[in-house]
C-alpha positions in Angstrom: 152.3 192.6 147.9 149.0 192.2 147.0 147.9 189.3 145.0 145.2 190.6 143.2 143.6 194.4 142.5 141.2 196.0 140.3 142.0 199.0 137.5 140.5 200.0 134.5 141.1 198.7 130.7 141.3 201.6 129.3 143.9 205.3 129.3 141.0 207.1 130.2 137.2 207.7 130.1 135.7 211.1 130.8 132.0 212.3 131.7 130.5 215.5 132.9 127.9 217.0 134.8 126.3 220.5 135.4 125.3 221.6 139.0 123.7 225.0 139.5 125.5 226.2 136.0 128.8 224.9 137.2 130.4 222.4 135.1 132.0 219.7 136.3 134.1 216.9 134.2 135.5 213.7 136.0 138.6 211.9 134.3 139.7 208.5 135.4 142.7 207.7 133.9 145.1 204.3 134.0 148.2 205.1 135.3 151.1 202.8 137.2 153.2 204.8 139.3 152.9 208.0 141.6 155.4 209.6 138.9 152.9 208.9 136.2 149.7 210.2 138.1 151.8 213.4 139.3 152.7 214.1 135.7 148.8 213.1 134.2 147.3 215.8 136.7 150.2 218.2 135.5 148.5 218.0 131.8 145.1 218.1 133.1 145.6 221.1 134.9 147.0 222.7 131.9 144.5 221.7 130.0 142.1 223.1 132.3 144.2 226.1 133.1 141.1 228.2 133.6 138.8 226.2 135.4 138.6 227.5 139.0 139.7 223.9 140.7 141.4 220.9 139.4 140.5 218.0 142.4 142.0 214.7 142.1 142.9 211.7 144.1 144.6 208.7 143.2 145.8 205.3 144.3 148.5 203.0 143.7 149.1 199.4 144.2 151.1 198.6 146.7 152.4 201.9 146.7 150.6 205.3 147.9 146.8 207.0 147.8 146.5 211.0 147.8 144.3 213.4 147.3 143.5 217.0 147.3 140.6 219.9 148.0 142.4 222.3 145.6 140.6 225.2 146.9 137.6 223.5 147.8 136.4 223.6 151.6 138.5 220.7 153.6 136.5 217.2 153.1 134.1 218.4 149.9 136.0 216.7 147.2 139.4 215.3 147.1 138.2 212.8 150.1 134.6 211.5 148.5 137.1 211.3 145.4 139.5 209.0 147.3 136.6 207.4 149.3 135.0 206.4 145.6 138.0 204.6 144.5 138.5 202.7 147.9 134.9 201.9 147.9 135.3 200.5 144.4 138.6 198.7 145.0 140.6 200.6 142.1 143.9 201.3 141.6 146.7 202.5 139.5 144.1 205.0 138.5 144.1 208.7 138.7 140.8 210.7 139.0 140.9 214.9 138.7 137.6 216.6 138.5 137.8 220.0 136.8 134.9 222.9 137.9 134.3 225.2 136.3 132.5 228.1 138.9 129.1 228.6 137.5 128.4 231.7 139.8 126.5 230.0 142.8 127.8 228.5 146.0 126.8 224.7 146.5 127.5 224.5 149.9 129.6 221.7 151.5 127.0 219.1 151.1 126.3 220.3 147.3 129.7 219.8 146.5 129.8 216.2 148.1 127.8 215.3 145.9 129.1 216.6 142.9 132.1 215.8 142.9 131.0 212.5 143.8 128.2 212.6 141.0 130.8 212.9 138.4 133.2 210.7 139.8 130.9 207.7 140.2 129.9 209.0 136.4 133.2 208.4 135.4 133.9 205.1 136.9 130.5 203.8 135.3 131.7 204.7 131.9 135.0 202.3 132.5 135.6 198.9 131.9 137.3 197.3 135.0 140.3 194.7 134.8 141.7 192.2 137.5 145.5 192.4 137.8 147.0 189.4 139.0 150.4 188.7 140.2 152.5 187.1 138.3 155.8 185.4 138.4 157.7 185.1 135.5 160.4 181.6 135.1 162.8 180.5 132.3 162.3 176.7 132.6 165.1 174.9 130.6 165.3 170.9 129.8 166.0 168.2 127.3 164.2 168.2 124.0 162.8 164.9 125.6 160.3 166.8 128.0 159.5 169.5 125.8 156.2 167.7 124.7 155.1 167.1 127.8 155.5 170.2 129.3 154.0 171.9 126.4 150.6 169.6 126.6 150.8 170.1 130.7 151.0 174.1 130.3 148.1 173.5 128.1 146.1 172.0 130.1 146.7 174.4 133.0 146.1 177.0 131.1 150.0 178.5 131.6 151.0 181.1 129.6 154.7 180.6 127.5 156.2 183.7 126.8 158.8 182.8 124.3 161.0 179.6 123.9 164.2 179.4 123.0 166.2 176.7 121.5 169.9 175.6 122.3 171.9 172.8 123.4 168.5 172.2 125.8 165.5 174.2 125.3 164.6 177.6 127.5 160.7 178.2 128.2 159.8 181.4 129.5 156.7 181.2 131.5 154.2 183.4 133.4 152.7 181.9 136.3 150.0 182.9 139.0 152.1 183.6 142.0 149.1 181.7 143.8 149.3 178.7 141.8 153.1 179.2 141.6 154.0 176.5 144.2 151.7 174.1 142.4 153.4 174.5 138.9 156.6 174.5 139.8 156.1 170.6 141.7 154.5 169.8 138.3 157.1 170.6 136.4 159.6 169.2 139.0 157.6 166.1 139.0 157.1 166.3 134.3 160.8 166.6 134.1 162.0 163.7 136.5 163.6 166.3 138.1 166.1 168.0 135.1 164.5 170.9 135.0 166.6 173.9 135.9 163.8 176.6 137.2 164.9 180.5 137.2 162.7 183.2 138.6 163.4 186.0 136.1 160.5 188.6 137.6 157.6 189.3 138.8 154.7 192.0 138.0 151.2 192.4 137.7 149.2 191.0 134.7 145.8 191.2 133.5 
């Protein structure tokens, strides 16, 4: 998996240009599964039920990247779509650019650089977010270390979920999967070895 990837903050942000009187509107929109960006382009195109073509392309972590012409010569738009978001290193993010036919042909290279226009539009307009990835622990010990391990998660700047009190105490805690190694040998090393470290999951966390 990869350890780090770029997406936007953001559901969605929109912009639109007009080439030769056709209209085109870009929509990047924040999505996290194939399922999800399947189901986003179904409401766009109903949205846009009229417009003459519906482009997108999308990409997701770890996952899949697709695109489509939608009517539009091979190579003109879903690919300089999917090119865009390569070239900026997005994903989890749907893009679907809507045209509405204005009455004159743009030729291949016209519509390049439309669809490409609005897309890079689009992408301006967003605020971009590193994912990480994460693993998630329950670390449990004697009320003795909880202190200690509170001030060291401090200092490293480790993020406790919840905590949860009982004969010992349970700490939920989200951890770097790059710095995981290193945490884990602290903690070992805090505890004088007590602790009783659980992997509960791992995901991606910006």
């Amino acid at each position: 998996m990869e350890k780090t990837f770029l997406t936007i903050k953001q559901k969605e942000y929109t912009a639109e240009i007009v080439e030769k009187k056709s209209k085109f509107i870009a929509k990047i929109v924040k999505v996290s599964s194939e399922e999800e960006a399947l189901e986003e382009l179904k409401n766009i195109k109903k949205e846009h039920r009229d417009a003459r073509h519906n482009v997108f392309a999308y990409r997701i972590a770890n996952a899949s990247e697709r695109f489509s012409d939608d009517g539009e010569p091979s190579g003109t738009a879903g690919v300089p779509i999917l090119d865009i978001l390569r070239g900026e290193k997005l994903q989890n993010v749907l893009v679907v650019v809507t045209r509405y036919f204005g009455g004159i042909l743009l030729g291949t290279g016209g519509l390049v650089k439309a669809y490409s226009s609005a897309t890079k539009d689009a992408i301006a307009l967003a605020e971009k977010v590193e994912m990480k990835l994460c693993n998630e622990y329950s670390v449990e010990v004697n009320y003795n270390y909880h202190n200690i391990l509170l001030h060291y998660f401090k200092e490293d700047s480790i993020i406790v979920r919840d905590t949860v009190y009982t004969d010992n105490i349970c700490l939920n805690i989200i951890v770097n999967t790059e710095k995981a190694e290193s945490v884990l040998d602290r903690i070992t090393e805090k505890t004088d070895r007590t602790a009783k470290v659980t992997l509960k999951s791992t995901y991606y966390l910006g």
